[in-house]
N, C-alpha and C positions, 0 to 999 in steps of 0.2 A: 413155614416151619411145620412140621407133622410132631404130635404129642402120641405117648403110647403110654400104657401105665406096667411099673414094674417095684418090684422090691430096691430099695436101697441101695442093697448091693449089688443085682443084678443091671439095675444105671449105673452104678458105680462101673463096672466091669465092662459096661458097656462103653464108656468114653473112654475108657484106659486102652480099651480093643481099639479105638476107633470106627465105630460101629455108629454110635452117638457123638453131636455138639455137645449136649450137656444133660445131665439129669440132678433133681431135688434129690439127696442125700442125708444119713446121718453117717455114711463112712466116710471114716479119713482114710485118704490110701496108705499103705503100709511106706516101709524105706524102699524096699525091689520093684513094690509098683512107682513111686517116682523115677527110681534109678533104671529104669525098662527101657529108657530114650523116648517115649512121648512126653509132648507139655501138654500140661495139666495144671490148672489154678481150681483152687477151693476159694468159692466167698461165703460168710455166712451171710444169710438170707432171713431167719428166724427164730425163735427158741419153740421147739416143741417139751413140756411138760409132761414127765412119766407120772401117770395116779394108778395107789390102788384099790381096784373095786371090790367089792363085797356083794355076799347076799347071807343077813344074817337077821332071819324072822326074830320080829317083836322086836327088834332093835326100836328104842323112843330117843336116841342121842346119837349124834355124830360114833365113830366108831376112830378111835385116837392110838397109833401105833408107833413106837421107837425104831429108830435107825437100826439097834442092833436087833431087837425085835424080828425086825424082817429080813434080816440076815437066818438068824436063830428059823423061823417060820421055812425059809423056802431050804435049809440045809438041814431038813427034817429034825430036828431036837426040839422044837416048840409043836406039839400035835393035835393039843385040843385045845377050843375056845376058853375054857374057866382056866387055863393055866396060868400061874399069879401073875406073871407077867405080864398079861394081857389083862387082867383083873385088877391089877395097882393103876395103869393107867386110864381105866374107863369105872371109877365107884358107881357112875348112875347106869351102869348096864347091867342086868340080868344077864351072865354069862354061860351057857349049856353046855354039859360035860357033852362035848360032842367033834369029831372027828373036824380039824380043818382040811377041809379040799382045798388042796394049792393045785392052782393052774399055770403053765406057762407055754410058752409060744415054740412052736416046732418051728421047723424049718429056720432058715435065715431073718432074723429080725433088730430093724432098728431098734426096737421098744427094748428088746432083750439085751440089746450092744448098752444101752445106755442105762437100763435096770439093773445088772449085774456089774457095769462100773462104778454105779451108786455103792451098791454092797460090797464089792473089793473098798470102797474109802469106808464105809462104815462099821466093819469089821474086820480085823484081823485074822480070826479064825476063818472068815469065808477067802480073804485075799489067800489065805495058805493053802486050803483045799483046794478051790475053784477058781479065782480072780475074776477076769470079763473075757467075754466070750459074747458072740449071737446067735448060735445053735443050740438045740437043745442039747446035741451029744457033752454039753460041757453039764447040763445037770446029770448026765449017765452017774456020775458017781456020788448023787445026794442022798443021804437015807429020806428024804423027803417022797412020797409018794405023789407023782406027778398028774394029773390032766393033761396032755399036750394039744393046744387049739393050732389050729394049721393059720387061722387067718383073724384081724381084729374081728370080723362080726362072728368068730366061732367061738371065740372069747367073751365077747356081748352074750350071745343065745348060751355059753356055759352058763355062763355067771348066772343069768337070770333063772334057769333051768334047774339049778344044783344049792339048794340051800347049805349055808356054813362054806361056801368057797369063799377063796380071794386068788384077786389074777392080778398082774398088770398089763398096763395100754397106756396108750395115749390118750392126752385130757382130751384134744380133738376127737376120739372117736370115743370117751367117755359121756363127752357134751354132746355129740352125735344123737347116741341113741338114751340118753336120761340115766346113763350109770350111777349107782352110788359110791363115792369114792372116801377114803379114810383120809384123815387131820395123820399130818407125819411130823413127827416131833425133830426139830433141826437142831444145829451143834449147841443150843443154848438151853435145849427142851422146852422149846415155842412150837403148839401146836398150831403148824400152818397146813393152808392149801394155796394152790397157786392161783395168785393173784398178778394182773400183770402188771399193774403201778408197783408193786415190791419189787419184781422179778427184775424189772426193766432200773428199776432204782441200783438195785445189785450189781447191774451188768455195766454202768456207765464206765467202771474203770477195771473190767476183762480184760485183759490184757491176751492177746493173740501170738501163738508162738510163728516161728519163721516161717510156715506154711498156711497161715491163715488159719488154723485148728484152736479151739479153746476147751477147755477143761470148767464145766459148768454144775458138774455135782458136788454136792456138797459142801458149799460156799459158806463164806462165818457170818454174813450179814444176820443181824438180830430176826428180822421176819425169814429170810428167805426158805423156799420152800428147797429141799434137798434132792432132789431128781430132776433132773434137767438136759436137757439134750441141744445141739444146735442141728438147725436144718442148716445146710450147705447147696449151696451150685457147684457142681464140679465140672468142668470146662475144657472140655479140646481145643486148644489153641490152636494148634494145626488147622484141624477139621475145619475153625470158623475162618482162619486165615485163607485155607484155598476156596470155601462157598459164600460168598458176601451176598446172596441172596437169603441166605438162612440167616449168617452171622447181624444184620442190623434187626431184623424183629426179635431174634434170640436176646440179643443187646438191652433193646427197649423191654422189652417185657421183664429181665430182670431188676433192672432200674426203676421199672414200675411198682415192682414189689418190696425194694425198699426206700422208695421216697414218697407214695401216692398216699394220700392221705385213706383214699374208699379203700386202697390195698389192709392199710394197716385194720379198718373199720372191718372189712372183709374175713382178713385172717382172727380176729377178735373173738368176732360170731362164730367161727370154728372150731374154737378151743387153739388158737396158735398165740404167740406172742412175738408182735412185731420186735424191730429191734431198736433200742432209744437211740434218739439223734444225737449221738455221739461218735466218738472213734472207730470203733466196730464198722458201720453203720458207712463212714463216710470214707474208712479205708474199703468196702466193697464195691460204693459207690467209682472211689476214684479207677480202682481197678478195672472196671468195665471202660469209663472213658478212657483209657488207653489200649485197649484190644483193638486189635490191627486187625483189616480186610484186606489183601491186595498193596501192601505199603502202605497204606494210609489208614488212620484212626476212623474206626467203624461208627464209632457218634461223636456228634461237635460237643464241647464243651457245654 
C-alpha cells in the first residue's frame, strides 16, 4: 500500500473519485456523495480534540473561556481583552485594553469543519449568521477581523509571533509544537481541557447514526470538554474489493489502530484520543472483518 499526505477533504474526494482505497478524515460525505453509486463506509478510528491557543503576555493563570464567548469572540462583537466578559471569567488575570487578533484557517479545514460546529451548538446567534462550514469564505461575513493561516504550523508560528491572538487547532498539533491552550467552560460551566479518561468516559454510550457518523461537540457529561471531532476511515469498498493486494495490509493496519495497545500509547503521545473499548470501537472493528477481497473476507476472524 502507498501513503500520500492530504487535507481531509481532499482524501475524502479522493475515495469518493476512486482515485484512493481509503484516507484518515474528519468528513462525512454529504447525501449526493453517497447517492453518486460508489460504496463508501466511514469507521471511526479516533477522537481529535479542537483547543484554543493563545499568546497573551504576563499571563500568570490559565486563560478560561465560555462557549458563547467564542462564539461572541470569532463573530467580531467581543474585540478586546478587558472586555467584562472575558474579565468575569479570569479575576486573577491582569486583562490589557488591547485588540484581540483572531486567527482562523483558510483553505479547507478539519479543524475549522469541527470549530464552527462547536459554535453553530453553542450559540444561536452564530447558528443564524454563519452555522459550520470548513472554509474560510464562511467567515467572509464576520464583523470579526481575521488572520487567515493557510496551514497548522502557520497557525503555531501566528500564534507565537502575534501577541493577544487566539486561534484554533488541533490538541495534536498543539501538543506538537508546546501551544498554550485555554480551559473551555462546558454546558455546566466546568472549566475543562481535554483529557482522555473524561473524553473516552463520555463517549462509551455515542451512539452512531446510520452511517457510522457521530455528533461529538458539545456533549452534557459534567467534565467533558466541548470541541470534539471524530477521526474517520473512509473506505472504497469497490477499490479494495478488486485489489486484495492493497485491501489485506490496508485491513490490518486499520485494525491496528483501533485495537493495538502501542497504537492507542502512540496516538496518546500526539495529542489524539483513542477510542474506548466499547461499541463505537468494536462496531469498526467488526466492519473491517467483513470487507470482502475477491468473494471472500479479507481478514479471518
Amino acid at each position: 500500500a502507498e501513503f500520500s499526505s492530504a487535507s481531509g477533504t481532499a482524501g475524502a474526494t479522493a475515495v469518493i473519485e476512486g482515485t484512493a482505497d481509503f484516507a484518515v478524515t474528519t468528513v462525512v460525505p454529504t447525501d449526493q456523495q453517497y447517492g453518486s453509486g460508489v460504496s463508501i463506509q466511514l469507521l471511526p478510528l479516533f477522537i481529535i480534540p479542537v483547543v484554543v491557543g493563545y499568546h497573551l503576555p504576563g499571563a500568570t493563570a490559565s486563560l478560561v473561556l465560555s462557549r458563547g464567548l467564542l462564539a461572541s469572540i470569532w463573530a467580531g462583537e467581543v474585540t478586546t481583552w478587558n472586555d467584562s466578559a472575558i474579565a468575569e471569567l479570569n479575576p486573577s488575570l491582569v486583562l490589557p485594553n488591547a485588540t484581540i487578533h483572531v486567527l482562523a484557517r483558510s483553505g479547507d479545514s478539519g479543524a475549522t469543519l469541527t470549530f464552527t460546529e462547536a459554535l453553530t451548538q453553542f450559540s444561536a446567534g452564530w447558528a443564524g449568521r454563519f452555522g459550520t462550514f470548513s472554509t474560510q469564505q464562511g467567515f467572509d461575513n464576520s464583523t470579526a477581523s481575521l488572520t487567515l493561516c493557510p496551514s497548522d504550523s502557520a497557525m503555531v508560528s501566528t500564534l507565537s509571533t502575534t501577541p493577544y491572538s487566539l486561534g484554533y487547532l488541533g490538541l495534536n498539533t498543539a501538543v506538537d509544537h508546546g501551544v498554550q491552550f485555554a480551559k473551555l467552560s462546558n454546558q455546566h460551566g466546568v472549566a475543562t481541557v481535554p483529557s482522555a479518561a473524561s473524553i473516552q468516559a463520555d463517549l462509551q454510550n455515542i451512539a452512531l447514526d446510520g452511517r457510522s457518523a457521530a455528533k461529538l461537540v458539545d456533549l452534557p457529561g459534567l467534565s467533558t470538554y466541548p470541541i470534539l471531532g471524530m477521526a474517520y476511515a473512509l473506505v472504497n469498498n469497490h477499490s479494495l474489493a478488486l485489489d486484495c493486494a492493497n485491501a489485506l495490509p490496508i485491513a490490518r493496519f486499520l485494525k491496528w489502530i483501533l485495537t493495538d495497545t502501542s497504537a492507542a500509547t502512540t496516538a496518546l503521545s500526539l495529542g489524539y484520543v483513542p477510542l474506548p473499548a466499547g461499541a463505537v470501537a468494536s462496531a469498526s472493528v467488526e466492519a473491517l472483518l467483513w470487507t470482502q477481497c475477491g468473494g471472500a473476507r479479507v481478514m479471518p476472524e
